[in-house]
N, C-alpha and C positions, 0 to 999 in steps of 0.2 A: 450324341448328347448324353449327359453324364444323366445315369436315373435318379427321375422325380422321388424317391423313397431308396436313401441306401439304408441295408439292413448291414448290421456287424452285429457276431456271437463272443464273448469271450469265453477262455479257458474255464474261467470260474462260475460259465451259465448265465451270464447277465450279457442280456442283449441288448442293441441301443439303435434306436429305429431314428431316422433321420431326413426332413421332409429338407427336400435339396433343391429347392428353385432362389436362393439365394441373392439374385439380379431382380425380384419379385417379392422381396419378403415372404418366398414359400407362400404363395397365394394356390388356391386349388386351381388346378385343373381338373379333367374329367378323369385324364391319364393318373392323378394322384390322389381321385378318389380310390379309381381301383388298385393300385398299387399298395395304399394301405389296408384296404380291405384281403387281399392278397398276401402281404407281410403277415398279419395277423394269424391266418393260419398255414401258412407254414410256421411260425413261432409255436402254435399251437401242436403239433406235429414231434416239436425236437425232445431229444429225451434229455432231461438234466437242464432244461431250461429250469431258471431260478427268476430272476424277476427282468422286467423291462425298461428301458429308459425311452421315453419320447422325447425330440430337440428339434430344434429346426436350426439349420446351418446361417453361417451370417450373422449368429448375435441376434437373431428375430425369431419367435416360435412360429409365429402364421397372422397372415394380413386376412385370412379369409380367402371368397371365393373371388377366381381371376375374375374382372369384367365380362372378360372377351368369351368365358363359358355363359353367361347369364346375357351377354347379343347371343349365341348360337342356342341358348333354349331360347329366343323369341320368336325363331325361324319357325319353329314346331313345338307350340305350346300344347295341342291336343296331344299329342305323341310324349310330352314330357310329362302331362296331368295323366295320364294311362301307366307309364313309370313309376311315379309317385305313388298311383292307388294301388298298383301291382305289384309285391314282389314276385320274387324267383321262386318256383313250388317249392313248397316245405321248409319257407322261411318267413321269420313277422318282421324282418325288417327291411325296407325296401333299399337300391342300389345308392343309394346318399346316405342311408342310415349305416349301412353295414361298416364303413370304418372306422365311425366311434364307437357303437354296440359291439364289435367286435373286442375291442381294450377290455370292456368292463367282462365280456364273457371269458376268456384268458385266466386259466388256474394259477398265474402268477401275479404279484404285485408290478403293479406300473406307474411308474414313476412320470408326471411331467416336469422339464426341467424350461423354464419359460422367462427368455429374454428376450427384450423388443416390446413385440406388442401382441396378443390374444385376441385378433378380432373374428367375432361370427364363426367359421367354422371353426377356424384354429380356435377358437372359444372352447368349442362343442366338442371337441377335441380333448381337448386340457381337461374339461370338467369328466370327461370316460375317465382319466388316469383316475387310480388311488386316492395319490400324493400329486401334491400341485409343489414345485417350491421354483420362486420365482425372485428376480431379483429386484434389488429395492427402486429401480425405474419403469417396470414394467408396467405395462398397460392394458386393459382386458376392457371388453365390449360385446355382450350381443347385438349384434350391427342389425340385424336382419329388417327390423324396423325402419331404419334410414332408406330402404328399399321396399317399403310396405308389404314386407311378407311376415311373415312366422318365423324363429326357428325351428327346425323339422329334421336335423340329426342324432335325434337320441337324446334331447335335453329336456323331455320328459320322465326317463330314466334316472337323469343324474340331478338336475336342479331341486328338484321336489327333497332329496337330500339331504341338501345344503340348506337351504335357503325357505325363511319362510314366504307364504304365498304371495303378501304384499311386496316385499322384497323381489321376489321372481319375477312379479310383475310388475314394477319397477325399472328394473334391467331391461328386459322385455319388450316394454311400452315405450321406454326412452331411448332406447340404445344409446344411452349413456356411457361416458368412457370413465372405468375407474381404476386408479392408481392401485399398486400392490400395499401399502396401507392399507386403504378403504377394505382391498378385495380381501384383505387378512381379516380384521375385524368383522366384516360378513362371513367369513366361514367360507369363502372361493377357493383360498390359498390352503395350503396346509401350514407353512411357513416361509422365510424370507429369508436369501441368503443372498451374498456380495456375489458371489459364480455358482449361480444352482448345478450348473451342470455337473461341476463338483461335489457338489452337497451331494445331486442325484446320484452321483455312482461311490458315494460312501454310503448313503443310505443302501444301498441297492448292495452292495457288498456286505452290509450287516444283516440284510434281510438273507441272505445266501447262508447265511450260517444258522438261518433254523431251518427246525422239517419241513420237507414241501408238501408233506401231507397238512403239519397245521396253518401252513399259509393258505392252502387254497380251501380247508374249511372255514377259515378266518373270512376271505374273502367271500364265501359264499354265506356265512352266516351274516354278514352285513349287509350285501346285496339284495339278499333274499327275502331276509326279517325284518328289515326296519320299518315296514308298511304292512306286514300280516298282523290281523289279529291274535291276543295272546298266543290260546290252544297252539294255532299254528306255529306261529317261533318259535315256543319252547319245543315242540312236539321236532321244529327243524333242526336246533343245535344239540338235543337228547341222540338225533340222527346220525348230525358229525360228529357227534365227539365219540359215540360207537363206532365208526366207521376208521375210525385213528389212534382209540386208545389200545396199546396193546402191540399196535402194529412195529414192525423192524424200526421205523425213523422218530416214533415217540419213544419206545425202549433206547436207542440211541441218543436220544436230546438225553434223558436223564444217566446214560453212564456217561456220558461226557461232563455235563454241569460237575459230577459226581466227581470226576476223576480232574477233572481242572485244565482238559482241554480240547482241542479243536474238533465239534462232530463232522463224523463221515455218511452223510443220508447217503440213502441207497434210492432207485427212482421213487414216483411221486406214485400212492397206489391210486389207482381207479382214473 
């Protein structure tokens, strides 16, 4: 059987991660929980990684989770609720969390590029990436409500965001399905495009052509600040922009701009 997550690197550093059940709309299994949790670092690992594309094969990003996982957690609910409360020592996210928390912790930009439909996990999913760009039929939903649960992959990380609280809870409370319209003027999407997957690896191509030191202080200064108090933020981007100004790949971004052509970053420091 062809793997539930094929990973491809290109030449140019841009990797393109690809949830492959295809005959399922890319519905999770257990097997493609850990598999993306597993992509994730190895990606994190490679040198000269430049940014990521998320896809799911088939024209669909992700239907969510299979049925048939959600019968075999009923076999053994106390042993799934010990799961749940438990992670893995010396981590805060537990074994379902770890492959959307893992996109957003990734010193690179991550692109979702999302056709089909965005339900529940594939949601939780889309919402880790950066950038969402989706095309103009797509459909997105926190499902998890339809199932009287919670969402519980990390989308307390990422909605809080986007989205204000009635809004969040909203989505949430309804598992509502919203068109890429709607999900654009909420602030879900980043933008709309006829073949994102397209879009996503032009964007992803131009993002390869700045420093990877200020992409990944970019990313952590957004990540990290937009919920701290002043003191703190400021006291955090005072932090990156010392930690890169100065350095081989910001001295390189400006003899390029300078000279009118293509920069050469050298790896990404720290």
């Amino acid at each position: 059987m062809a793997d539930v997550v094929q990973v491809t690197i290109g030449g140019d550093g841009v990797a393109e991660v690809c949830l492959n059940r295809p005959d399922r709309k890319n519905a999770w299994t257990l097997e493609m929980f850990d598999a993306l949790a597993e992509a994730a670092a190895q990606l994190s690992g490679v040198a000269g990684l430049r940014a990521v594309i998320l896809r799911g094969a088939g024209g669909c990003f992700s239907s969510g989770l299979d049925l048939s996982v959600m019968q075999g957690f009923a076999r053994d609910l106390e042993g799934l609720k010990r799961e749940i409360v438990t992670p893995p020592e010396g981590e805060v996210a537990n074994r379902f969390q770890m492959p959307v928390v893992a996109w957003q912790r990734l010193l690179v930009p991550v692109i979702a590029a999302i056709e089909g439909v965005a339900f529940g996990a594939g949601m939780q999913l889309a919402l880790a990436a950066d950038f969402r760009i989706a095309a103009p039929d797509a459909r997105f939903s926190v499902m998890e409500a339809k199932w009287g649960l919670i969402p519980d992959m990390g989308i307390s990380q990422s909605l809080p965001r986007l989205l204000r609280a009635d809004l969040a809870k909203d989505l949430i409370m309804t598992a509502r399905v919203v068109g890429a319209e709607e999900a654009l003027g909420l602030g879900l999407v980043t933008r709309i495009a006829a073949d994102p997957i397209s879009a996503a690896r032009e964007m992803a191509d131009g993002l390869a052509q700045r420093s990877p030191d200020a992409l990944a202080a970019a990313k952590r200064l957004v990540e990290e600040s937009w919920t701290l108090p002043p003191a703190k933020g400021l006291a955090l981007e005072a932090r990156l922009q010392a930690g890169i100004i100065g350095g081989a790949n910001q001295i390189e971004a400006v003899m390029a701009g300078v000279a009118g052509r293509a920069p050469k970053f050298g790896p990404r420091r720290g």
